[in-house]
C-alpha positions as CSV (number, residue, x, y, z in Angstrom):
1,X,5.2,32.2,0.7
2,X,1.9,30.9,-0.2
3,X,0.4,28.5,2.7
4,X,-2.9,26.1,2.1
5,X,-4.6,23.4,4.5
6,X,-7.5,21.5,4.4
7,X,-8.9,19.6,7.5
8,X,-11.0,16.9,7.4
9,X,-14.1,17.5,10.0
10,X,-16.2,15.1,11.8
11,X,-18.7,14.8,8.5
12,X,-15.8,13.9,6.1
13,X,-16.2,17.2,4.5
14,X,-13.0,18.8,3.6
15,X,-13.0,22.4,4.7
16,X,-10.2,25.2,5.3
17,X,-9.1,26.4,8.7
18,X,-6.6,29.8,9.0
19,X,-2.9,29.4,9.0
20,X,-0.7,31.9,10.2
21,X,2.4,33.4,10.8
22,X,2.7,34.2,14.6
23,X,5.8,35.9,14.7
24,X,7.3,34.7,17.6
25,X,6.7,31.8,19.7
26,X,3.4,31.0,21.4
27,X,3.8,29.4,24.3
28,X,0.2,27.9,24.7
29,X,0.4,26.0,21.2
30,X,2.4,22.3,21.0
31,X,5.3,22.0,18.8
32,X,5.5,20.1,15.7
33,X,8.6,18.4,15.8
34,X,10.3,18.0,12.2
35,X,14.3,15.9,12.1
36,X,16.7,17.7,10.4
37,X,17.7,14.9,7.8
38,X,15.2,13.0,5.7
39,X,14.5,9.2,6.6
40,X,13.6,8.0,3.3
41,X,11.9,8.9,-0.4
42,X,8.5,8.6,-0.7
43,X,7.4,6.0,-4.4
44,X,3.7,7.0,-4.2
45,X,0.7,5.7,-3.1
46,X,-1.8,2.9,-4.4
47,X,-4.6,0.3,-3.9
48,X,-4.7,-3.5,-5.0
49,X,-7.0,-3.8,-8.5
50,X,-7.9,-7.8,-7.1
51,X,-10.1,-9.7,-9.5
52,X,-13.2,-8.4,-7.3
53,X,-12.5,-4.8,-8.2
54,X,-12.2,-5.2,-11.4
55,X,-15.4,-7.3,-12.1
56,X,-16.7,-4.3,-9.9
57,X,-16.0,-1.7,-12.3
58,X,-16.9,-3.7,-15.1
59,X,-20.4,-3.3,-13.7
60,X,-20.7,-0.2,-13.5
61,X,-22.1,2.2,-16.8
62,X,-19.2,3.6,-18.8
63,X,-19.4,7.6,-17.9
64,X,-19.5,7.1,-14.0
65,X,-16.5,4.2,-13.9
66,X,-14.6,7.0,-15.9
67,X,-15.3,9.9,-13.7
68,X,-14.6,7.6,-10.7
69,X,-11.4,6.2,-12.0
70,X,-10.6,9.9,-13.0
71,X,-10.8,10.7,-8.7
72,X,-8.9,8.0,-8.2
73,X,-6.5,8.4,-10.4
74,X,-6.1,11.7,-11.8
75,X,-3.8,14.4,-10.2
76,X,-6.9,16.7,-9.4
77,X,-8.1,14.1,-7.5
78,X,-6.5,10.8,-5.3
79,X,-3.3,11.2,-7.6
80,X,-3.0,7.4,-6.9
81,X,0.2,5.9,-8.5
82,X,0.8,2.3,-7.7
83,X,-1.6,-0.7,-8.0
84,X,-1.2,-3.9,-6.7
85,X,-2.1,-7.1,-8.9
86,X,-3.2,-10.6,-8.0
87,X,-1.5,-13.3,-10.2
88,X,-4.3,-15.6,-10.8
89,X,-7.3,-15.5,-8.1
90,X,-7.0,-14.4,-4.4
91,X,-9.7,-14.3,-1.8
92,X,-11.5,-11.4,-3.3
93,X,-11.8,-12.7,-6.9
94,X,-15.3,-13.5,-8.8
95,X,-13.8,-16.9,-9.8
96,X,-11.3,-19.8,-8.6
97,X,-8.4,-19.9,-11.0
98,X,-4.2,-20.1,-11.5
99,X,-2.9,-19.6,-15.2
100,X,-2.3,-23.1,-15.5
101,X,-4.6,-25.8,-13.5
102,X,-3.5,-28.9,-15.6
103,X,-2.1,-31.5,-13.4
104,X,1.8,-32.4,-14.2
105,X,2.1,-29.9,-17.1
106,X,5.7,-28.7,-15.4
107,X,6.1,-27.1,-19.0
108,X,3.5,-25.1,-18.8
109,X,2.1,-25.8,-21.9
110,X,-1.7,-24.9,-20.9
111,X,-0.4,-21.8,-19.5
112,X,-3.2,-18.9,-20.5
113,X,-4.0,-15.5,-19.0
114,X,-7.0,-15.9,-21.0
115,X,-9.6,-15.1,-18.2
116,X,-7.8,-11.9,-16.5
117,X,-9.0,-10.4,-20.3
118,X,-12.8,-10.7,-19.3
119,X,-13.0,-7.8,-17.3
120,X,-9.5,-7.7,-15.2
121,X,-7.2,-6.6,-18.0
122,X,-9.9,-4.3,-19.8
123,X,-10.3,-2.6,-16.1
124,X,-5.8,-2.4,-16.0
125,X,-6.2,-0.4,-19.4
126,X,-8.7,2.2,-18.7
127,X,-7.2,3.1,-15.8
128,X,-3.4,3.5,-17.7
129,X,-5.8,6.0,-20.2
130,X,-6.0,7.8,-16.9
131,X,-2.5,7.4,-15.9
132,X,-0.1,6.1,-18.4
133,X,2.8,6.4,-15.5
134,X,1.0,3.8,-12.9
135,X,3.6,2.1,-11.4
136,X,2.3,-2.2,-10.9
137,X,3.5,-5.0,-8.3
138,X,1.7,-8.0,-8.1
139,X,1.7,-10.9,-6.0
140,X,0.5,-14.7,-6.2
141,X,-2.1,-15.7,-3.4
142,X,-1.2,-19.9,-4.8
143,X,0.8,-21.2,-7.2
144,X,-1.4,-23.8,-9.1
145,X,-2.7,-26.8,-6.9
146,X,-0.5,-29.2,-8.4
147,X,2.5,-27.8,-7.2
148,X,1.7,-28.0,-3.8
149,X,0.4,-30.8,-1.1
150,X,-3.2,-31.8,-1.3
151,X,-3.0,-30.6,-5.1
152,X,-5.5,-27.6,-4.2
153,X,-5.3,-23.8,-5.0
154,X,-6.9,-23.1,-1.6
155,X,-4.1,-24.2,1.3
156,X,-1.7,-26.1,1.7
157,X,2.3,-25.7,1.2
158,X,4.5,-25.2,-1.5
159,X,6.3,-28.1,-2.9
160,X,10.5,-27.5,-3.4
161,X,10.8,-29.8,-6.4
162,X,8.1,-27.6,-8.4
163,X,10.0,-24.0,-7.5
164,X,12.2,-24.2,-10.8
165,X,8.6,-24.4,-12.4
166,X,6.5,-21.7,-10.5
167,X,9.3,-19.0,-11.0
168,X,8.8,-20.4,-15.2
169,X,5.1,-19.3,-14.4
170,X,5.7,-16.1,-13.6
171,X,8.0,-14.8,-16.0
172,X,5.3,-16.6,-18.6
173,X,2.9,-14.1,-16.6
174,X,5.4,-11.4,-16.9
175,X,5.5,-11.9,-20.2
176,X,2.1,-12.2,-21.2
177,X,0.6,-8.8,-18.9
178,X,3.9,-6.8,-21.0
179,X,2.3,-8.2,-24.5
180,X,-0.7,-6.3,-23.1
181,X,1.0,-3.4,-22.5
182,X,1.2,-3.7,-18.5
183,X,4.8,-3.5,-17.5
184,X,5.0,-5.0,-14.0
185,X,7.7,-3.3,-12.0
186,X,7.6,-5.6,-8.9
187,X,6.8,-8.9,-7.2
188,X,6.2,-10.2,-4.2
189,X,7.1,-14.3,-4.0
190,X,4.3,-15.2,-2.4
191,X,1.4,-13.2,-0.8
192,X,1.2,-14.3,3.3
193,X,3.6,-16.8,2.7
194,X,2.9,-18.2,6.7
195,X,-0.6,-19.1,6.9
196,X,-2.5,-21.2,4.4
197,X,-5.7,-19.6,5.6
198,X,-7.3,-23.3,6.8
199,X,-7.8,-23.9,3.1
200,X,-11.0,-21.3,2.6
201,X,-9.4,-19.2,-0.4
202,X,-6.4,-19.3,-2.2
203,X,-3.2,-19.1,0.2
204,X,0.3,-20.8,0.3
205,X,2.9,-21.9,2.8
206,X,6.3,-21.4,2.2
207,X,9.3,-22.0,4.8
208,X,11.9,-19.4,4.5
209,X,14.8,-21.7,3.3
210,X,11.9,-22.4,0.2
211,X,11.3,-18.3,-0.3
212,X,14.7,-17.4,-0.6
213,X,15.6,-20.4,-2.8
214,X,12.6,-19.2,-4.7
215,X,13.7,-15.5,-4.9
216,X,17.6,-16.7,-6.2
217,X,16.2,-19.0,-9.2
218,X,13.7,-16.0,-9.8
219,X,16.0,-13.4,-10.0
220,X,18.6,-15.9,-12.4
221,X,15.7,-16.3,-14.8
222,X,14.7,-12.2,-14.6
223,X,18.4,-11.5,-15.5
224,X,18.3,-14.2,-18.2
225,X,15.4,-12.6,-19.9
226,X,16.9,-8.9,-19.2
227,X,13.5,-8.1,-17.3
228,X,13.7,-5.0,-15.2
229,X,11.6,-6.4,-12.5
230,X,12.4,-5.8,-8.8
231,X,11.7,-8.5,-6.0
232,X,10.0,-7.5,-2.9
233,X,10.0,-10.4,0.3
234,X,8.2,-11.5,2.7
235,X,4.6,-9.9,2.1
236,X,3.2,-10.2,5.3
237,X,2.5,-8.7,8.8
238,X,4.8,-6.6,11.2
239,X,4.9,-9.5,13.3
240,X,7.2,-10.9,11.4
241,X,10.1,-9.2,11.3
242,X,11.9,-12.2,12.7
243,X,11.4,-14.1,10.1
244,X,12.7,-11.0,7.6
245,X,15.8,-10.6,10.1
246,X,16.5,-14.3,9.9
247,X,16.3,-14.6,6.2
248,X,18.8,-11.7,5.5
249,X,20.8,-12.9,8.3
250,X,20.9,-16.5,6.6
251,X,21.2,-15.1,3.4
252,X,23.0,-12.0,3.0
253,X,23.0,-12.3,-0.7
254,X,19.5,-11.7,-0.6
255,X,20.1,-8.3,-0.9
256,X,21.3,-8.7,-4.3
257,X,18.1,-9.8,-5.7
258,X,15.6,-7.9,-3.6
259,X,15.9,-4.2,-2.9
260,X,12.9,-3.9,-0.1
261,X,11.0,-6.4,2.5
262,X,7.2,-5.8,2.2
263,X,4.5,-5.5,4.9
264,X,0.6,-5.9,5.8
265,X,-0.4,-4.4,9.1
266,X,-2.8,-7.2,10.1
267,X,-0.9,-8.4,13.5
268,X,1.7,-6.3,14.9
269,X,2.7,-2.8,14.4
270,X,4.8,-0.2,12.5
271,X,7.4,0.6,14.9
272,X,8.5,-3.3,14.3
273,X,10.5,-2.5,11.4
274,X,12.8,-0.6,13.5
275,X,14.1,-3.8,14.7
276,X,14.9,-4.6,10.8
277,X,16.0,-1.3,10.3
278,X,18.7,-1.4,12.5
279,X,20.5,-4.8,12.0
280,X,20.0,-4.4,8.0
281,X,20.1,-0.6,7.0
282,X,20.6,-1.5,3.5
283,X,17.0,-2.9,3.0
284,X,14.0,-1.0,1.7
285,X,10.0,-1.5,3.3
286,X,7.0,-1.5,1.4
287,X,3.3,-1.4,2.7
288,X,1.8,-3.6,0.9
289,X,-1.7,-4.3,1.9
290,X,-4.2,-3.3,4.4
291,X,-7.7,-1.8,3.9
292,X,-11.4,-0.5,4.9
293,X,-13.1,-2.7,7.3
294,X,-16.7,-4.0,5.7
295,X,-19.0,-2.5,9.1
296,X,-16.3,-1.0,11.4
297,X,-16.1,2.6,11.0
298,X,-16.4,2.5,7.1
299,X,-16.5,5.6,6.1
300,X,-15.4,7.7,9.6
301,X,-12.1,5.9,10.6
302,X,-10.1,8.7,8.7
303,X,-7.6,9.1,11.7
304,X,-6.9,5.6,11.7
305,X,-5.6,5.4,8.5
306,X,-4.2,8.7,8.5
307,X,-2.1,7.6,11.2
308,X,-1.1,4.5,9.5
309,X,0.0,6.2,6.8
310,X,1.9,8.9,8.8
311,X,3.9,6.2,11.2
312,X,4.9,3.9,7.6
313,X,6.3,6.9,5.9
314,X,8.2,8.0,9.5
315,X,9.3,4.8,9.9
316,X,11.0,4.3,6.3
317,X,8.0,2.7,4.0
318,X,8.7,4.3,0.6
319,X,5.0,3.4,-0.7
320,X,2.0,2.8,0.8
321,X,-1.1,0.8,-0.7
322,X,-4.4,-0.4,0.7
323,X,-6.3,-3.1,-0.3
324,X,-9.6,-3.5,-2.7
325,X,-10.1,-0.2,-4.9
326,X,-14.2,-1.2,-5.0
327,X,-16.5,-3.8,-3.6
328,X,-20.5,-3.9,-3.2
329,X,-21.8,-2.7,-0.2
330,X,-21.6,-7.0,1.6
331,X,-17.7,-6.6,0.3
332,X,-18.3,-8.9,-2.5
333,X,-17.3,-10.9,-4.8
334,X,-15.7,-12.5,-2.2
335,X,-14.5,-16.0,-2.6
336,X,-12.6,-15.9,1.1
337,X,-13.7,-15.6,4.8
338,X,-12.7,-12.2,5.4
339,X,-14.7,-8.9,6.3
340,X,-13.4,-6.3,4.0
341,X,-14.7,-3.1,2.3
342,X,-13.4,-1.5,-0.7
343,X,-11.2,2.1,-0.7
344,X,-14.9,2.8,-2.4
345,X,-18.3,1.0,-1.9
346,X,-20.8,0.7,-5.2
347,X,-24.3,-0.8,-3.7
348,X,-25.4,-3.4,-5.9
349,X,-29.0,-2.1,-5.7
350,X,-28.8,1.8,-6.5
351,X,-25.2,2.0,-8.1
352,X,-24.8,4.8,-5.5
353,X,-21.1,5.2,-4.1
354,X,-20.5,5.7,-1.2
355,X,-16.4,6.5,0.3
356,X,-14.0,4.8,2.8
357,X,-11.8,6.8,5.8
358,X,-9.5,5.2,4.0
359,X,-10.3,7.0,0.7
360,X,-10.1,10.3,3.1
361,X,-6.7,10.3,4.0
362,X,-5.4,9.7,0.7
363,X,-7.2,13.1,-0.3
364,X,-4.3,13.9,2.4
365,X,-1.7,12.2,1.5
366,X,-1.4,10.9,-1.8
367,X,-2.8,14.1,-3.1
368,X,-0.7,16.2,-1.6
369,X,2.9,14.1,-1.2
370,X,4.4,14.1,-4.9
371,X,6.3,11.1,-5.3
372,X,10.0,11.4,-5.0
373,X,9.2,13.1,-1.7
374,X,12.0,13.1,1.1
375,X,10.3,12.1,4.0
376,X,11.2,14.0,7.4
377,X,10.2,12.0,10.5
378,X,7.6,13.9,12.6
379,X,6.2,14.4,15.7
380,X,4.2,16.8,17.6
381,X,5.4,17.6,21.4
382,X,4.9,19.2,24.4
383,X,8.0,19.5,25.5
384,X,9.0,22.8,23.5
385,X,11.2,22.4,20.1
386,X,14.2,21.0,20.8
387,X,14.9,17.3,19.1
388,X,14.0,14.1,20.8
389,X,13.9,10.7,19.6
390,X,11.9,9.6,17.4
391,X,11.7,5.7,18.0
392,X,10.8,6.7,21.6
393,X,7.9,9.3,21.0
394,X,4.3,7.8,21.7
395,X,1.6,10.4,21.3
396,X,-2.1,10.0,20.3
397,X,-1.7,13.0,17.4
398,X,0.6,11.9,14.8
399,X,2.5,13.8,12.2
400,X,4.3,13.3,9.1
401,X,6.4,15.8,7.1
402,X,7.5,16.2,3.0
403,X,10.0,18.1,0.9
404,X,8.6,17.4,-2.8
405,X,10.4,17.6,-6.0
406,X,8.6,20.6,-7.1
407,X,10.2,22.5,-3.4
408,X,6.6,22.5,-1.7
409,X,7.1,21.6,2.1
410,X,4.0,19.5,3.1
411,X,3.2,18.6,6.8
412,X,0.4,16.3,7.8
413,X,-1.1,16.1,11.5
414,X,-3.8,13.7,12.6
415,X,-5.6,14.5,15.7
416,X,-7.9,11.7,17.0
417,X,-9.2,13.2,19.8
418,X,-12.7,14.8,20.2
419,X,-11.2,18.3,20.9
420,X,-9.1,20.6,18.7
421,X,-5.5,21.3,19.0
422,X,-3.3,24.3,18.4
423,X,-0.4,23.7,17.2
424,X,2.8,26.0,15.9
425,X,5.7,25.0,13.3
426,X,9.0,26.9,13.0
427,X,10.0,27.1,9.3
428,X,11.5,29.4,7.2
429,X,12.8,31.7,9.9
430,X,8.9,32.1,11.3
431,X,6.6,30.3,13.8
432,X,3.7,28.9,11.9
433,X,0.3,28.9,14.2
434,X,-2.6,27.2,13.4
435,X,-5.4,24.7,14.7
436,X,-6.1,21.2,14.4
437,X,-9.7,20.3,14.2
438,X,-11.0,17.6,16.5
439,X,-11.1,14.1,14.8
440,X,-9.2,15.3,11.3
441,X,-6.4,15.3,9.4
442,X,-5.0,18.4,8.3
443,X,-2.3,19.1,5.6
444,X,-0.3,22.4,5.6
445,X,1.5,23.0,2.3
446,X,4.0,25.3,1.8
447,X,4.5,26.9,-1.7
448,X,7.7,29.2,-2.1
């Protein structure tokens, strides 16, 4: 049995640390705790390509967006696998725009993806040279001002008489990104669908009665066109899981059209979708969105997001995927309010690039989780080896535990604190013994 880890120190610098076999159990050393049965298959791992990311890369010479894309991408590197697209502008886009801003034209007539082939569709293909397999889902921050009130892209609600129309505009978008050889795999009805963002960047209110009238005349028209496109609800924080158990409570059917109920980690937390989980089993999660802060902890906060992604894959997220792939060093273009940073900065003055926590603990987990992964909830314990529960377990070092497809067994601790930990694993018949660096994240893989 081969073993490998890497720990991520203090500088960011990825470094290996011994591993091994103790024999028996040391009683100094904390347990990692590992469930017997898998919670849920892991889909991959991903960032959002938003219209500000790809105007990014568009500026950047041809050899160094290559070799960057090639990290991010590549299987050597990130081994990223899912990218989320914006269906016409969101709050990080160079530009203003839906696919059809003509006042009244409810048969999209005017309809045009023309723009997205400046620079966002050119950025889509280069990275499919990369990785032909990248899985897309992509999600509308507004439908075009003229279907909502106050006939504005930026704010306000959606309109029912005009939903017939929107879900029109999206298979005409489905239609038109396949013509340019981008199969879209998912959607998500409407990006945030409860705030309108006080009508600074492009955002939409729906009701829930409106989304899930939306998702059944979506889904009609998908089937119509024999589109193998899956629907993904909500799109929004853990907070509201309410909202998610009340529409599937409503609307039991929903099921039918939508296989999972997506999430952004802005308010709330993980551990929330427990409360979905066990009144509706049958539904899938997503992460959907959450990224790099522009000047809080940039490029140190590692743990943080190691975490994150550690407690969404425990607690039954089959992907995870962050927010802007790039951004200059102010988080621009930026056509919002918000304070974000890209997975990776390029500063507009010396091209130099510099690298998010964020892109960190992908190096962790998306290189080292294959997708199609069964995901074993994780925790690491005092309290010796026998099993406890998992929805009950609070403990500032997190862990997260994969079988892969290829029979690798992968384990991932996170230890925030500013001293290391030793901790020990029983698998295959032996204790496992090894140290956590303070402030890392550290990935043990197991090769038979």
């Amino acid at each position: 049995m081969k073993v490998i880890k890497y720990t991520t120190n203090d500088c960011g610098v990825l470094r290996s640390e011994p591993v091994f076999p103790a024999g028996s159990e040391c009683g100094a050393a904390q347990h990692i705790i590992i469930d017997d049965t898998p919670s849920n298959v892991c889909k991959g791992f991903g960032v959002a390509l938003t219209g500000s990311s790809c105007y990014e890369l568009a500026q950047m010479e041809s050899d160094k967006r290559k070799a960057l894309l090639k990290d991010i991408y590549g299987k050597d590197g990130l081994n990223l696998s899912i990218a989320r697209l914006t269906i016409g502008s969101c709050d990080y886009s160079a530009e203003i725009y839906t696919y059809d801003d003509v006042p009244g034209d409810v048969e999209l007539k005017h309809f045009s993806i023309e723009r997205d082939k400046n620079y966002i569709i050119p950025m889509i293909k280069e990275i499919l040279e990369i990785r032909p397999d990248l899985r897309f889902f992509a999600s509308p921050w507004s439908p075009p001002g003229w279907m909502k009130t106050g006939g504005f892209i930026c704010g306000g609600y959606m309109r029912t008489k005009y939903i017939d129309v929107f879900a029109d505009y999206i298979i005409k978008y489905l239609e038109a990104y396949e013509a340019e050889g981008i199969h879209i795999s998912a959607l998500t009805p409407q990006n945030e669908p409860d705030v309108d963002q006080y009508g600074k960047f492009p955002a939409c209110i729906w009701n829930p009665d409106q989304e899930a009238q939306y998702i059944f005349t979506l889904s009609e028209k998908l089937k119509a066109k024999g589109m193998d496109v899956d629907i993904w609800f909500h799109d929004h924080n853990f907070n509201g899981w309410r909202r998610v158990n009340w529409m599937l409570e409503e609307y039991p059917e929903l099921t039918k059209c939508c296989s999972s109920a997506a999430f952004h980690y802005y308010n709330g937390c993980i551990e929330m979708i427990d409360r979905i989980k066990s009144e509706h089993p049958e539904i899938h999660f997503q992460f959907t969105e959450g990224g790099p802060r522009l000047k809080d902890c940039f490029d140190s906060d590692w743990c943080k997001w190691g975490t994150m992604m550690a407690k969404a894959l425990n607690h039954g997220c089959e992907s995870f995927t962050g927010w802007n792939l790039i951004l200059d060093e102010e988080g621009r273009p930026n056509v919002g309010h918000c304070y974000c940073a890209g997975l990776v900065t390029l500063d507009s003055r010396t091209h130099e690039l510099s690298y998010s926590g964020q892109y960190r603990a992908f190096r962790h987990f998306a290189h080292f989780t294959q997708n199609g992964a069964k995901i074993y909830c994780s925790v690491p314990s005092n309290e010796g080896h026998e099993m406890f529960s998992f929805r009950d377990l609070r403990f500032e070092t997190v862990s997260c535990a994969a079988k892969n497809p290829d029979g690798s067994f992968v384990v991932h601790i996170i230890n925030p604190n500013d001293e290391k930990r030793q901790y020990q694993l029983f698998y295959k018949n032996n204790w496992w013994y090894f140290d956590v660096m303070e402030n890392s994240i550290s990935t043990v893989v197991f090769e038979i």
